[in-house]
C-alpha positions, 0 to 999 in steps of 0.5 A, spaced: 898 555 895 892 559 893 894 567 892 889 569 895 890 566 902 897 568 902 898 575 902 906 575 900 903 571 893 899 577 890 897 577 882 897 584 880 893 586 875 897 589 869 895 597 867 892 597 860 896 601 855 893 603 850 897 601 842 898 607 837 893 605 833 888 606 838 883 613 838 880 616 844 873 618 843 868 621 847 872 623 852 876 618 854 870 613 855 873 608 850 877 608 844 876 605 837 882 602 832 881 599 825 885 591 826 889 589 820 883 585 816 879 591 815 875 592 821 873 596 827 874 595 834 873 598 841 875 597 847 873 600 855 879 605 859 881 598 862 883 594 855 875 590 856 874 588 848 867 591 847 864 592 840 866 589 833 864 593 826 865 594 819 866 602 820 869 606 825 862 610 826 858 603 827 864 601 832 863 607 835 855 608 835 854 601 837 859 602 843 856 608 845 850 604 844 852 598 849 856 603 854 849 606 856 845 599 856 851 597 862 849 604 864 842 603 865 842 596 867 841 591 862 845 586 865 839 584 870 835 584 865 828 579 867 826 575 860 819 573 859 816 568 856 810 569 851 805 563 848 801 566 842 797 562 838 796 562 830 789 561 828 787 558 821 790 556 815 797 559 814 
């Protein structure tokens, strides 16, 4: 039976639990952690995997970077197409 529709059949929804290895930056707004091969890692305060870099502060700079897009709406972003044309002999 579908869970939604039976309230006793609820899915929870674990807490993210942030590893030892992991650092708070920015006050909390994500953390950062170096994984075993050698590259940096952030994550969102719910445990979303966000940005993937060669050094903590790319990591960081990035993440920064892509919280504030998300913050400003870039998800709704409208793409336009442009036609051009190259004249003469290339």
């Amino acid at each position: 039976m579908n869970a939604t529709l039976n309230p006793e059949i609820a899915e929870t929804k674990s807490k993210f639990e942030p590893m030892e290895n992991m650092e708070r930056v920015d006050d909390g707004a994500f953390y950062v952690w170096k994984q075993r091969w050698g590259t940096w890692c952030s994550a969102s305060c719910e445990g979303e995997n966000l940005i993937t870099a060669l050094t903590r502060e790319d990591v960081i700079s990035g993440t920064r970077y892509y919280l504030w897009g998300r913050e400003n709406n870039w998800a709704n972003y409208e793409s336009k197409t442009h036609e051009g044309t190259v004249g003469g002999k290339l």
